[in-house]
C-alpha positions as MATLAB code, in Angstrom:
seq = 'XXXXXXXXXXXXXXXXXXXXXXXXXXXXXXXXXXXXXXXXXXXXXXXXXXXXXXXXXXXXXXXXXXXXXXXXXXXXXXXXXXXXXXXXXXXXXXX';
ca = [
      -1.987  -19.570   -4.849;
      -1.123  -16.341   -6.848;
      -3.396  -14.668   -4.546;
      -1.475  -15.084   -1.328;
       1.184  -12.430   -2.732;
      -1.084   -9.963   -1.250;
      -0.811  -11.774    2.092;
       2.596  -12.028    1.967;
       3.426   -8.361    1.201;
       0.973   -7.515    3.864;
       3.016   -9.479    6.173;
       6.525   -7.834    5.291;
       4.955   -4.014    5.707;
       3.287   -4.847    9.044;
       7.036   -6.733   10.287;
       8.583   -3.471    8.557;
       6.554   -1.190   10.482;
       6.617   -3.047   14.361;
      10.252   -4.120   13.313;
      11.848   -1.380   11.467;
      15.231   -2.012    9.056;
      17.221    0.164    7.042;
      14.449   -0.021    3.793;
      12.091    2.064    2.125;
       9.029    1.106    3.612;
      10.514    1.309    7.395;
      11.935    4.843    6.796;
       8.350    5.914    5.615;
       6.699    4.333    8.470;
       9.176    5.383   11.413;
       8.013    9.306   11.706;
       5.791   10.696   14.625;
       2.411    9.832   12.845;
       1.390   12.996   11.517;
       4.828   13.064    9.631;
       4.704    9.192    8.812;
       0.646    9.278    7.489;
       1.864   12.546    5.813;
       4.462   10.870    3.741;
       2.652    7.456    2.561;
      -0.695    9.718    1.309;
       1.908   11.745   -0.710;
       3.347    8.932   -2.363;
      -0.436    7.537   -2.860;
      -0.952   11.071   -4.643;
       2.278   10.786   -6.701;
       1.225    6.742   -7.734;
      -2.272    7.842   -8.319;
      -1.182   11.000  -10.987;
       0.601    7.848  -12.180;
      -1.723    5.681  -12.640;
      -4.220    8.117  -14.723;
      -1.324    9.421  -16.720;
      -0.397    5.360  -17.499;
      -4.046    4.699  -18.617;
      -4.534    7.881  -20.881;
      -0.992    6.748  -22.649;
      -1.650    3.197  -22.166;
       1.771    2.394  -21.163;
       2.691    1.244  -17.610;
      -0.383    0.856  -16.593;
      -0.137   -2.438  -14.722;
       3.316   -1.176  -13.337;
       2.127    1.748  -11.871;
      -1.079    0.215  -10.405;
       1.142   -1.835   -8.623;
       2.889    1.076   -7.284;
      -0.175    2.547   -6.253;
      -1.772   -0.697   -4.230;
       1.874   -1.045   -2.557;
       1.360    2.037   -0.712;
      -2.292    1.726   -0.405;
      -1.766   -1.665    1.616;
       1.218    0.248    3.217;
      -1.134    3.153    4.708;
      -3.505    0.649    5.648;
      -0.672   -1.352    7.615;
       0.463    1.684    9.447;
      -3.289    2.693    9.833;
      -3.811   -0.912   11.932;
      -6.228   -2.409    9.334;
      -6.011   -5.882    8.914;
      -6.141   -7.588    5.777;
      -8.465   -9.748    6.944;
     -10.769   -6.552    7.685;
      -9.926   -5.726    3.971;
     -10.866   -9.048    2.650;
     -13.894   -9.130    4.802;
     -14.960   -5.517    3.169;
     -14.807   -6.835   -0.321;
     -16.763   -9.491    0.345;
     -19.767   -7.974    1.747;
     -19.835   -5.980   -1.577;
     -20.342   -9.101   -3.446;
     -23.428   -8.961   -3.471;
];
């Protein structure tokens, strides 16, 4: 059940992004592409530094992993990947 989170956050970028408001994730998504793809991977830098900086401290670490799949999922969104495509790339790695 805990597992649909990802779903459902999946959901709200994609209606963000085809139905923009007046929030974070619609103002990052609403530039001409280049601008828009621009903006998301530079926030994916800025999580990442944060995520490497979290696990040499160990502090924040879950916190700023979260950060950095947020705007991972949101690239992907804006990209046009499913999440189904995402879920179906996982599991042919299993092996």
């Amino acid at each position: 059940m805990r597992e649909e989170i990802i779903r459902e956050i999946y959901q709200v970028l994609e209606d963000r992004r085809d139905h923009p408001k007046d929030s974070y994730t619609s103002n990052l998504m609403q530039d001409n592409e280049k601008r828009a793809v621009d903006k998301i991977l530079e926030k994916i830098g800025e999580e990442t530094a944060e995520v490497i900086i979290a696990a040499k401290n160990d502090e924040n670490l879950v916190h700023e992993s979260v950060d950095l799949i947020f705007h991972t999922l949101m690239l992907l969104v804006y990209k046009g990947v499913s999440l189904d495509d995402l879920l179906d790339e996982f599991e042919s790695r299993r092996g």
